[in-house]
N, CA, C, O and CB atoms as a CASP TS submission, in Angstrom:
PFRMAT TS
TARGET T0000
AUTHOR 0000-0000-0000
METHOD Language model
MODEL 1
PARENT N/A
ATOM      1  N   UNK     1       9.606  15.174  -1.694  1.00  0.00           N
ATOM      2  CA  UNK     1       8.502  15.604  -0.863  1.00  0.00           C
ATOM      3  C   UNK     1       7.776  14.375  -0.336  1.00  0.00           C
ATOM      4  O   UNK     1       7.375  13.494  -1.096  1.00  0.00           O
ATOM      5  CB  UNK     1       7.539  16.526  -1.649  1.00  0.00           C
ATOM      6  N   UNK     2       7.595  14.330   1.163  1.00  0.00           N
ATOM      7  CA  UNK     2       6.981  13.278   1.383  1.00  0.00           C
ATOM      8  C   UNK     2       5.283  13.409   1.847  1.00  0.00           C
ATOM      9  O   UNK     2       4.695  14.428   2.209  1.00  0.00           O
ATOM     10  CB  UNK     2       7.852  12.661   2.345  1.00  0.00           C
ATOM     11  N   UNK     3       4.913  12.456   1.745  1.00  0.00           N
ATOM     12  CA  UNK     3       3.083  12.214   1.207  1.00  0.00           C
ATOM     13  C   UNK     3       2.999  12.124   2.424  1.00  0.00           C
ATOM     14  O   UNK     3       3.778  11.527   3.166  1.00  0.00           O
ATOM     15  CB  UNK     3       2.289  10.802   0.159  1.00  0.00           C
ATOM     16  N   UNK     4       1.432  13.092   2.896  1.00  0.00           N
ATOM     17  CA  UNK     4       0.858  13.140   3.861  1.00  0.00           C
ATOM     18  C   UNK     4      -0.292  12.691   4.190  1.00  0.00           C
ATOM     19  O   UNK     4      -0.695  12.943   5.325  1.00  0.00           O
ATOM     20  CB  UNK     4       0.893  13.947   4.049  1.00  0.00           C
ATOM     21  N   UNK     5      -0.640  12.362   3.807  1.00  0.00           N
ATOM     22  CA  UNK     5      -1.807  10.614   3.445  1.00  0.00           C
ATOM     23  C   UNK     5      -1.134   9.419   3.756  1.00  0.00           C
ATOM     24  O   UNK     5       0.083   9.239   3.803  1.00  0.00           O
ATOM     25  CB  UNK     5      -2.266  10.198   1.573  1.00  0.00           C
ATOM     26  N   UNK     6      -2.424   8.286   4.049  1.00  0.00           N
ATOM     27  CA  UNK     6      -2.313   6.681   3.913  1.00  0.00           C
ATOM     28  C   UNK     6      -2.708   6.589   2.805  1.00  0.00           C
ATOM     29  O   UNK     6      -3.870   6.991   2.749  1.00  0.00           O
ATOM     30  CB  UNK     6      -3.064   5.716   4.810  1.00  0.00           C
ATOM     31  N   UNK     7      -2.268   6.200   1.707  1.00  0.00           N
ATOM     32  CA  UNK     7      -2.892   5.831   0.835  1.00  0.00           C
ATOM     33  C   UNK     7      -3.592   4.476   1.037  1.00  0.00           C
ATOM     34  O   UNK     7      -3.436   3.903   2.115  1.00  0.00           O
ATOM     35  CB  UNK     7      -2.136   5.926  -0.111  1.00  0.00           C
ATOM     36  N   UNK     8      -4.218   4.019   0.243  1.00  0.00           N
ATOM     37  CA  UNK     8      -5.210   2.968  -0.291  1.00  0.00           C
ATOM     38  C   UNK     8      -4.529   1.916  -0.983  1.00  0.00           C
ATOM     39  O   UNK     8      -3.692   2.263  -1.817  1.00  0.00           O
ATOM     40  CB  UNK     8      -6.238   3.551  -1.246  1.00  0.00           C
ATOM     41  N   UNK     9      -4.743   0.601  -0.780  1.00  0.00           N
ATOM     42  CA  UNK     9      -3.984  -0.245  -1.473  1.00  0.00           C
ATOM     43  C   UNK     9      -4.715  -0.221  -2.809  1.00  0.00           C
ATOM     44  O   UNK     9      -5.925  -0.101  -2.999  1.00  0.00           O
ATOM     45  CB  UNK     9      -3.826  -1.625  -0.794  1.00  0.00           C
ATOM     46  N   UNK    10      -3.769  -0.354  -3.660  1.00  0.00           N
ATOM     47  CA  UNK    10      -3.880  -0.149  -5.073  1.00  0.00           C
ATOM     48  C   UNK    10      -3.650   0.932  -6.075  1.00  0.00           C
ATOM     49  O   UNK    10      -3.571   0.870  -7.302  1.00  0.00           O
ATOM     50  CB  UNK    10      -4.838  -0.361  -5.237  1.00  0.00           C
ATOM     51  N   UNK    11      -3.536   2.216  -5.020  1.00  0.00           N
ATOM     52  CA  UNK    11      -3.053   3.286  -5.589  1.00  0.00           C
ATOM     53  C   UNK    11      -1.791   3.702  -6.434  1.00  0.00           C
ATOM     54  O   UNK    11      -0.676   3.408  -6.004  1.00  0.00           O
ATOM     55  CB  UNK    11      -3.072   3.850  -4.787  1.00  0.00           C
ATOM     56  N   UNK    12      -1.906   4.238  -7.374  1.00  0.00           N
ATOM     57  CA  UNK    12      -0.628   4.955  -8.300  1.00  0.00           C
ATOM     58  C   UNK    12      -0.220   5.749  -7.952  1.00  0.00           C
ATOM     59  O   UNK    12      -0.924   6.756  -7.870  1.00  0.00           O
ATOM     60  CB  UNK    12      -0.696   5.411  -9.435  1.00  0.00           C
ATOM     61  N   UNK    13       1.146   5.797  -7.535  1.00  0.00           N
ATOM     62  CA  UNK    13       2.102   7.418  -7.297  1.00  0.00           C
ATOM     63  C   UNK    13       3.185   7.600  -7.793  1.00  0.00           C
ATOM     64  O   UNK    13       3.786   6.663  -8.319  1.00  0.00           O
ATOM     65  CB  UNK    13       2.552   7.814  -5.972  1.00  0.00           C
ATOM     66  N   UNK    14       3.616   8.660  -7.752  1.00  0.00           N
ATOM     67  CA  UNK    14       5.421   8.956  -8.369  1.00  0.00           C
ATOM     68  C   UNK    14       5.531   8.878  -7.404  1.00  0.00           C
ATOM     69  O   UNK    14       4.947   9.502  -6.517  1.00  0.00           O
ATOM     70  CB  UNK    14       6.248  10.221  -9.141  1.00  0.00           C
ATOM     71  N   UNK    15       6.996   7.395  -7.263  1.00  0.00           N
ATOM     72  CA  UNK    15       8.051   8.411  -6.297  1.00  0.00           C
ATOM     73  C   UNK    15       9.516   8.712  -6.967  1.00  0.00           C
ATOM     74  O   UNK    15       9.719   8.048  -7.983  1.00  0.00           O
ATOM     75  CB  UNK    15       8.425   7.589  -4.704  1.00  0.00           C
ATOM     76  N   UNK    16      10.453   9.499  -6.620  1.00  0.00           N
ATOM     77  CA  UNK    16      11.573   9.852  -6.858  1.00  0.00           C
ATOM     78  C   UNK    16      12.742   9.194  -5.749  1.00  0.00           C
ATOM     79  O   UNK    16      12.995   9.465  -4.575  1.00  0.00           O
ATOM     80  CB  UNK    16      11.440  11.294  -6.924  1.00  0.00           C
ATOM     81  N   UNK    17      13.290   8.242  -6.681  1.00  0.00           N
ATOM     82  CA  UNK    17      14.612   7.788  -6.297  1.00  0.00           C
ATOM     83  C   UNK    17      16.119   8.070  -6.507  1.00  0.00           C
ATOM     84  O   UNK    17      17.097   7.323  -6.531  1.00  0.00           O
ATOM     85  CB  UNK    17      14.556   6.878  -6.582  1.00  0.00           C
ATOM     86  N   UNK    18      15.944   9.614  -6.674  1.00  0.00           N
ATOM     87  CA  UNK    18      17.015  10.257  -7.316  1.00  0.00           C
ATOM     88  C   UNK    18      17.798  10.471  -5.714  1.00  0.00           C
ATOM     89  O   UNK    18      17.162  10.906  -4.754  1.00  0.00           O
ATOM     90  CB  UNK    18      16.519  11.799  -8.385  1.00  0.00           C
ATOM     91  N   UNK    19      19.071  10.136  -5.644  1.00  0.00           N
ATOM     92  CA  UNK    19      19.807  10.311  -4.018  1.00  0.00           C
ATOM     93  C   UNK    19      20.314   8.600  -4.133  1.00  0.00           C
ATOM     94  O   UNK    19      21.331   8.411  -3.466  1.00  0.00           O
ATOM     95  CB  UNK    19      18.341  10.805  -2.246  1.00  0.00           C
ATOM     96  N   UNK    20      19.891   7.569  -4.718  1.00  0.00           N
ATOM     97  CA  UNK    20      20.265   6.284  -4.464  1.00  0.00           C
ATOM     98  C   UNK    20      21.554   6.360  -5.427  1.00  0.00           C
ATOM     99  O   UNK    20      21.481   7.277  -6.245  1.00  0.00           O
ATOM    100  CB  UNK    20      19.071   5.113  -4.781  1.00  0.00           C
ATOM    101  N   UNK    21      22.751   5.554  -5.492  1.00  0.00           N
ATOM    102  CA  UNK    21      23.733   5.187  -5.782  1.00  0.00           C
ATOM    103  C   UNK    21      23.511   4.162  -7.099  1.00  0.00           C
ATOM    104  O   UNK    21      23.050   3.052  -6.833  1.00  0.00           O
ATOM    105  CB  UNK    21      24.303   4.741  -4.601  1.00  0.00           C
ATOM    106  N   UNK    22      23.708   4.365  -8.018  1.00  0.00           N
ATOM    107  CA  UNK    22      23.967   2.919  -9.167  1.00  0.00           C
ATOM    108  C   UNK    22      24.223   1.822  -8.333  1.00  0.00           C
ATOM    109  O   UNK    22      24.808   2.033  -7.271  1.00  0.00           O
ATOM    110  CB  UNK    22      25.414   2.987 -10.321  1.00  0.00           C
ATOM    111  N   UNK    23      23.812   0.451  -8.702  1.00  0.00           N
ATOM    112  CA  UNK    23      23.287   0.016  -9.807  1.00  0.00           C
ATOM    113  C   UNK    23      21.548   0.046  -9.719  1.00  0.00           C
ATOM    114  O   UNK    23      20.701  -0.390 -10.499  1.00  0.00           O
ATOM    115  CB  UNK    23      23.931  -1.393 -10.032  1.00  0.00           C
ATOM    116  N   UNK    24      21.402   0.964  -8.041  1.00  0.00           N
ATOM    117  CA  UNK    24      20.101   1.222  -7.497  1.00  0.00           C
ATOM    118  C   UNK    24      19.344   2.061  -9.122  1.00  0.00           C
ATOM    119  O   UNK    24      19.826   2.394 -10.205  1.00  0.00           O
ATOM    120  CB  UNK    24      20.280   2.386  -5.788  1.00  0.00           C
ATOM    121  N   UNK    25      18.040   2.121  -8.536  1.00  0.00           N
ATOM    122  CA  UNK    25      16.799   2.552  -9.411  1.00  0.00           C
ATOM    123  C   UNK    25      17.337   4.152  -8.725  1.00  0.00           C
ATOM    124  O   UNK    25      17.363   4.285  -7.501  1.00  0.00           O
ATOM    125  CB  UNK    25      14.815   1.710  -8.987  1.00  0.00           C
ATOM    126  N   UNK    26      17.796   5.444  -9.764  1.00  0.00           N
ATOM    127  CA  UNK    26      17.872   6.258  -9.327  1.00  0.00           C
ATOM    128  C   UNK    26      17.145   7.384  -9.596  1.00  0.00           C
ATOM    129  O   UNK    26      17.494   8.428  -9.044  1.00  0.00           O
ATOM    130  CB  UNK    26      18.723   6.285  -9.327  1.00  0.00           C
ATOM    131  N   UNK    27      15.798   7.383 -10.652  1.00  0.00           N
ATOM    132  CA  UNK    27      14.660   8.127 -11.437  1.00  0.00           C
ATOM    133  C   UNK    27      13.376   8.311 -10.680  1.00  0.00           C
ATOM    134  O   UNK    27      13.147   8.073  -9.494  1.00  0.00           O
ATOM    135  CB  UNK    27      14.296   7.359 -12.727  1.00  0.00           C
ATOM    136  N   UNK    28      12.680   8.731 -11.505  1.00  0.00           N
ATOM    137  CA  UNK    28      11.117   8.813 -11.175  1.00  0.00           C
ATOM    138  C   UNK    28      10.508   8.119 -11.291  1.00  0.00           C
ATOM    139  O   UNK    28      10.740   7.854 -12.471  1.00  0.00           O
ATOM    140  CB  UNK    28      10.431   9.457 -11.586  1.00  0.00           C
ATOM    141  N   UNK    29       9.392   7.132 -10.851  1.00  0.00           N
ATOM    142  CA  UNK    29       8.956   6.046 -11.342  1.00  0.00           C
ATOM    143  C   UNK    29       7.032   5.769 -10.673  1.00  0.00           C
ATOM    144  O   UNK    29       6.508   6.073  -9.601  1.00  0.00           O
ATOM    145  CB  UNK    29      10.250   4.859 -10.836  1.00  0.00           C
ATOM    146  N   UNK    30       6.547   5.155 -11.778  1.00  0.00           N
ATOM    147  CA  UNK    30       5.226   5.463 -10.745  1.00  0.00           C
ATOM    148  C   UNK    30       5.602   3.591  -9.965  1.00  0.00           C
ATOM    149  O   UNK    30       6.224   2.570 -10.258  1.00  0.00           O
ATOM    150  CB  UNK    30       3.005   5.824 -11.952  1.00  0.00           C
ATOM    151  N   UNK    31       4.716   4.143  -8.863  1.00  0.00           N
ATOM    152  CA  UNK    31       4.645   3.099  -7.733  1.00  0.00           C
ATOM    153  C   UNK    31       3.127   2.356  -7.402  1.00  0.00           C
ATOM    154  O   UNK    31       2.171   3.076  -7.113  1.00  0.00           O
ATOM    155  CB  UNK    31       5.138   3.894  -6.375  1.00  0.00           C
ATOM    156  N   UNK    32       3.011   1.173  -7.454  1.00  0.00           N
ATOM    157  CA  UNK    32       1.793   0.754  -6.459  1.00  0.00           C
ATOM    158  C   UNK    32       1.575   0.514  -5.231  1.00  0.00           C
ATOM    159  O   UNK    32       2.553  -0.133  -4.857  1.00  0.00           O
ATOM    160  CB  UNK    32       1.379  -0.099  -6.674  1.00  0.00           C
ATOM    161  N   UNK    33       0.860   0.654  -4.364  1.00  0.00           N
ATOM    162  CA  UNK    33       0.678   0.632  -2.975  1.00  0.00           C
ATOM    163  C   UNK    33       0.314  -0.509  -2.859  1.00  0.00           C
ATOM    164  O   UNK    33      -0.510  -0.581  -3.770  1.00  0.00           O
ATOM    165  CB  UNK    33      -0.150   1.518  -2.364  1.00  0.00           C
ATOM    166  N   UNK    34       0.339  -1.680  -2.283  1.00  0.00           N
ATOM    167  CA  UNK    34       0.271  -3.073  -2.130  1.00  0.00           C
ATOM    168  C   UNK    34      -0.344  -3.308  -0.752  1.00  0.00           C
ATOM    169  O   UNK    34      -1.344  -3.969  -0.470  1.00  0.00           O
ATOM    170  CB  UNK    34       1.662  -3.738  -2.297  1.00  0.00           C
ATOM    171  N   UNK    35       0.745  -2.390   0.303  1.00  0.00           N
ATOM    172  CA  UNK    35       0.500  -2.763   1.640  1.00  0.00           C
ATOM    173  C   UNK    35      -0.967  -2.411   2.104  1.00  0.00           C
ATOM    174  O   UNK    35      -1.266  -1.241   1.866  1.00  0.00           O
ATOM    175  CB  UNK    35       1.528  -2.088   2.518  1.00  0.00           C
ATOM    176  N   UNK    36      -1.913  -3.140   2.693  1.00  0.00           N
ATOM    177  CA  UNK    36      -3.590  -2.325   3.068  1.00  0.00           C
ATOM    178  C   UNK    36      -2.908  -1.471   4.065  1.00  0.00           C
ATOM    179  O   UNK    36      -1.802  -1.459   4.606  1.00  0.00           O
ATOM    180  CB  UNK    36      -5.199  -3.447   3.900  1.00  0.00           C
ATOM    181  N   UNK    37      -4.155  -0.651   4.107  1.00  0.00           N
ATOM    182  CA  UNK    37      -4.557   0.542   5.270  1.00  0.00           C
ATOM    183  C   UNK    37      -4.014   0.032   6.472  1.00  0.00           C
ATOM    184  O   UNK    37      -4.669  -0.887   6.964  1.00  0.00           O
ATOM    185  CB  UNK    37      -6.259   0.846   5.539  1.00  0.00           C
ATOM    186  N   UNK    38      -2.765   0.459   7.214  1.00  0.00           N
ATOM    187  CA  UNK    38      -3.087   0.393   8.615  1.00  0.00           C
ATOM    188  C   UNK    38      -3.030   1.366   9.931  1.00  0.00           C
ATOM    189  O   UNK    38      -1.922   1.845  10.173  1.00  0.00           O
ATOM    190  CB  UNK    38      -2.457  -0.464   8.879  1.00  0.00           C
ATOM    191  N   UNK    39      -4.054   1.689  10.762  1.00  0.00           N
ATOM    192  CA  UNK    39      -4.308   2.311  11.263  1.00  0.00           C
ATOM    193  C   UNK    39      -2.936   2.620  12.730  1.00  0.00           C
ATOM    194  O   UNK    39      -2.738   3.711  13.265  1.00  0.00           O
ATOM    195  CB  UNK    39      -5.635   1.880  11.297  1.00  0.00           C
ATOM    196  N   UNK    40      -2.134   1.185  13.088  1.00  0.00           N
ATOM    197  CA  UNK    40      -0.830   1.409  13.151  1.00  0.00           C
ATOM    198  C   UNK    40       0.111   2.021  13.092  1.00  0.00           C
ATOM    199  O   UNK    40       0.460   2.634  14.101  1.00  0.00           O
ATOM    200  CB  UNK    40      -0.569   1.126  12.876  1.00  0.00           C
ATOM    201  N   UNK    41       0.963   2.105  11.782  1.00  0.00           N
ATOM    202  CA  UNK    41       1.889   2.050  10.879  1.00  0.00           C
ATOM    203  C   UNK    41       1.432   2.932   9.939  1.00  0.00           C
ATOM    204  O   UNK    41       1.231   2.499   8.804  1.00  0.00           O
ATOM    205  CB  UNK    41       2.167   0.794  10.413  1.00  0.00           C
ATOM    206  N   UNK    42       1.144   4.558  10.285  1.00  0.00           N
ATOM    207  CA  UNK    42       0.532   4.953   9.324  1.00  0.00           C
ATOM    208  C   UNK    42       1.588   5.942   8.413  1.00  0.00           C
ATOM    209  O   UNK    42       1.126   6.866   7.743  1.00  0.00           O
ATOM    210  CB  UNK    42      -0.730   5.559   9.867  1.00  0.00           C
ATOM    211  N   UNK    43       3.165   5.632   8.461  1.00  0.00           N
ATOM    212  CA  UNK    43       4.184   6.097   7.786  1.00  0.00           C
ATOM    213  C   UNK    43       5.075   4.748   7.137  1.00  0.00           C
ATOM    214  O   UNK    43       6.250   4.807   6.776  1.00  0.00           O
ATOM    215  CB  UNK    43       4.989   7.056   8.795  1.00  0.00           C
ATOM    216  N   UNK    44       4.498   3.953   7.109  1.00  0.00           N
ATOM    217  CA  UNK    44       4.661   2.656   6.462  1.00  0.00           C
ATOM    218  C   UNK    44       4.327   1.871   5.539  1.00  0.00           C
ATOM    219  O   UNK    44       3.593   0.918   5.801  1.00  0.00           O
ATOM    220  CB  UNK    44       4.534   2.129   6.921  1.00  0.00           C
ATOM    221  N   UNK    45       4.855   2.128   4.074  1.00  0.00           N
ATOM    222  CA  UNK    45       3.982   1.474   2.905  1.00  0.00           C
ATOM    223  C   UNK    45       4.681   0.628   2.385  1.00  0.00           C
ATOM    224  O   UNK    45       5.873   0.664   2.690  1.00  0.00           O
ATOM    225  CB  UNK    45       3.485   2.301   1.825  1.00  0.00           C
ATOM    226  N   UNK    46       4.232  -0.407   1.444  1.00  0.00           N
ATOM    227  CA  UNK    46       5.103  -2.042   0.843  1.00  0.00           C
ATOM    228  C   UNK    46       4.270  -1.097  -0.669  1.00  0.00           C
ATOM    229  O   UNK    46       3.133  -0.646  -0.809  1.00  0.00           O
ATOM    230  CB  UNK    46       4.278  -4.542   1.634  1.00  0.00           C
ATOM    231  N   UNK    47       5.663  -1.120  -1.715  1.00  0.00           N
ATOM    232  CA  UNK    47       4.898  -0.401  -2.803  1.00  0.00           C
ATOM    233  C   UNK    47       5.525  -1.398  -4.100  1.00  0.00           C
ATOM    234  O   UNK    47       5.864  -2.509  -3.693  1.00  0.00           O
ATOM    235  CB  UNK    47       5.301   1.523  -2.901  1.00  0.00           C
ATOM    236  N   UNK    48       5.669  -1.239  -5.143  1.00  0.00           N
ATOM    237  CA  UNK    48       5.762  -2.375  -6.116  1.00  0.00           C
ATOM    238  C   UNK    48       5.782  -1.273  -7.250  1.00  0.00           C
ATOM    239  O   UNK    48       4.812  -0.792  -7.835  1.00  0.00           O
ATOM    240  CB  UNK    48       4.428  -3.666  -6.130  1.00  0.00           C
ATOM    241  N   UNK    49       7.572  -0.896  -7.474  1.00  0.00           N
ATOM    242  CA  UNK    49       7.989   0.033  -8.485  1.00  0.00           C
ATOM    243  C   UNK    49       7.016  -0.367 -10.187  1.00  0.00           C
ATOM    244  O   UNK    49       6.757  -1.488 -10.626  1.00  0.00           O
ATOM    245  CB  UNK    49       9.908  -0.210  -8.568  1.00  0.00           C
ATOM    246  N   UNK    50       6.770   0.606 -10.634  1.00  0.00           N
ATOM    247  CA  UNK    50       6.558   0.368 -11.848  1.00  0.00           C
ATOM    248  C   UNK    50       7.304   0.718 -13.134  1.00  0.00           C
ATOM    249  O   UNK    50       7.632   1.895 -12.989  1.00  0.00           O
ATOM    250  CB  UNK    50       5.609   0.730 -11.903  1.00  0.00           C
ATOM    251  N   UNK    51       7.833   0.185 -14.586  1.00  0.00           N
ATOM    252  CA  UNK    51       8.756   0.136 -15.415  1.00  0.00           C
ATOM    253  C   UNK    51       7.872   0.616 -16.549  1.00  0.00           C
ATOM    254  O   UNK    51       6.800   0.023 -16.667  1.00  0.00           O
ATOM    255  CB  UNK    51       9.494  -1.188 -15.505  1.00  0.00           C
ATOM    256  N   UNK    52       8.134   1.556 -17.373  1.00  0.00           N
ATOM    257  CA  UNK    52       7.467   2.586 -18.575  1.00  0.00           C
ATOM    258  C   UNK    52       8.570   1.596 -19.571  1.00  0.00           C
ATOM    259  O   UNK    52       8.180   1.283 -20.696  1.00  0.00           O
ATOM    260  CB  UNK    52       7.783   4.865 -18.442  1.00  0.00           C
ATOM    261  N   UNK    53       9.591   1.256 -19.213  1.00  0.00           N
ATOM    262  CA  UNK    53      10.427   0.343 -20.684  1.00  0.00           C
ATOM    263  C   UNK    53      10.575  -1.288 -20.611  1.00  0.00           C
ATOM    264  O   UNK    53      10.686  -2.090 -19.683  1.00  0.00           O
ATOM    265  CB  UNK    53      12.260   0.868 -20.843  1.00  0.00           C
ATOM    266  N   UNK    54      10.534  -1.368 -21.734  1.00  0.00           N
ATOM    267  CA  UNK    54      10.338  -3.104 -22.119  1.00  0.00           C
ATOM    268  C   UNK    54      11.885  -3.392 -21.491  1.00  0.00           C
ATOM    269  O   UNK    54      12.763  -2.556 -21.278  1.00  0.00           O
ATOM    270  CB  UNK    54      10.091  -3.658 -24.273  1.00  0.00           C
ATOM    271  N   UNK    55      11.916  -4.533 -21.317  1.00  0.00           N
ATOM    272  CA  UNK    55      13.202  -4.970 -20.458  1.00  0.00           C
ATOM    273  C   UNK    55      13.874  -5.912 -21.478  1.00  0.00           C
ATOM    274  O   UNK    55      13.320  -6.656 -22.287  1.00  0.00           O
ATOM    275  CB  UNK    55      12.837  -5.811 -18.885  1.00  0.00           C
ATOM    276  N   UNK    56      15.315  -5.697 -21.244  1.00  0.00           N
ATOM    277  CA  UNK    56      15.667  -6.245 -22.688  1.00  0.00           C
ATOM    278  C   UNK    56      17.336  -7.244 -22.228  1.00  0.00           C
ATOM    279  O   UNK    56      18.492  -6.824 -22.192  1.00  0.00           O
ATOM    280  CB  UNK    56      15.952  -4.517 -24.084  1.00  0.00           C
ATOM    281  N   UNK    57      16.976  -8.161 -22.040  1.00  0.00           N
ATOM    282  CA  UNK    57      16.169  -9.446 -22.336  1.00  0.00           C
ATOM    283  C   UNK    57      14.763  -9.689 -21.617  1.00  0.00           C
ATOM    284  O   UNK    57      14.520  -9.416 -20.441  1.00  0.00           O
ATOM    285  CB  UNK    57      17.050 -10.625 -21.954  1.00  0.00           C
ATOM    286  N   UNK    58      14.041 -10.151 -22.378  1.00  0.00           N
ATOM    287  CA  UNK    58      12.921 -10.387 -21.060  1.00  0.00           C
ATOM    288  C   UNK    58      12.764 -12.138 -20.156  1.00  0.00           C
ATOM    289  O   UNK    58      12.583 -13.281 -20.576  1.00  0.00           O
ATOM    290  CB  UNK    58      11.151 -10.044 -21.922  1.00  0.00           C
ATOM    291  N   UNK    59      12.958 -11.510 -18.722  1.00  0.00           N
ATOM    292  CA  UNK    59      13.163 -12.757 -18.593  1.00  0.00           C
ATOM    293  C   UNK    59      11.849 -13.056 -17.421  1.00  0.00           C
ATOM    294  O   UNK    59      11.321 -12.148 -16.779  1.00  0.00           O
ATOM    295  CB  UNK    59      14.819 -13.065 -18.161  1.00  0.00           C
ATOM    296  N   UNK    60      11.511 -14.351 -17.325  1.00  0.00           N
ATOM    297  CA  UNK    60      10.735 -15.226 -16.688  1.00  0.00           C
ATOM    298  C   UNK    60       9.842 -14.391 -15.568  1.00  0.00           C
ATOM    299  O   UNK    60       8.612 -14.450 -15.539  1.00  0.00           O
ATOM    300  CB  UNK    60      11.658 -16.349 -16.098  1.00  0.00           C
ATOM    301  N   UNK    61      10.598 -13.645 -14.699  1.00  0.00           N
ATOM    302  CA  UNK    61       9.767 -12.950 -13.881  1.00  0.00           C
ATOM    303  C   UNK    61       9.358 -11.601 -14.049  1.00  0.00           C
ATOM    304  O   UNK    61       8.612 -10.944 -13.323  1.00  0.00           O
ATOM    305  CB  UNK    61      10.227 -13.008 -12.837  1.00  0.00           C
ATOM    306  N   UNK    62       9.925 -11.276 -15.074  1.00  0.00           N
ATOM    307  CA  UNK    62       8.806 -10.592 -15.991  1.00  0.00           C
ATOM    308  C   UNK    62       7.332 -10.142 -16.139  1.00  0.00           C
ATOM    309  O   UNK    62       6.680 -10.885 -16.872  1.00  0.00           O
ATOM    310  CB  UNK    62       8.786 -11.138 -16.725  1.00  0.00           C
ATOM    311  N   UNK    63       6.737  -9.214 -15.668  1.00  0.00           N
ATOM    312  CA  UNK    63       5.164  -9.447 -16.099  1.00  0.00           C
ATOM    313  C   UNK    63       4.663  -8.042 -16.572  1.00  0.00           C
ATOM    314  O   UNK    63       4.993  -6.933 -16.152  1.00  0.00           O
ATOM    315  CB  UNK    63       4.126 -10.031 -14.732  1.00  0.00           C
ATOM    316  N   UNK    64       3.618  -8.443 -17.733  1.00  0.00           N
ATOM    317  CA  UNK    64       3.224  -7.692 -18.259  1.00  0.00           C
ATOM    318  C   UNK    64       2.127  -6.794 -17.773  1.00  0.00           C
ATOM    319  O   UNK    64       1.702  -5.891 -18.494  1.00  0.00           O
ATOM    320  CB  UNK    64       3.105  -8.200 -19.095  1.00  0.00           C
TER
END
């Protein structure tokens, strides 16, 4: 289902990446909104997946 709002940079959402192919992210996952408001581009967001599991190895670019 797609969102009928701009969101707000900084906002939390699910999105569902279920339809992508391995070794892609193919689950539910919450997301951050990064990209600001633009009055433009208002079907256009830069979002920054978020991870519920520790990553195993953990490496360098990593953040907690």
């Amino acid at each position: 289902m797609a969102i009928t709002f701009h969101p707000k940079q900084g906002t939390v959402l699910i999105c569902d990446y279920s339809g992508f192919i391995l070794p892609e992210m193919i689950k539910k996952r919450p997301i951050v909104i990064v990209s600001p408001t633009s009055r433009k581009q208002q079907q256009l967001y830069t979002v920054v997946p978020l991870s519920t599991t520790k990553p195993a190895p953990i490496e360098p670019h990593h953040i907690k």
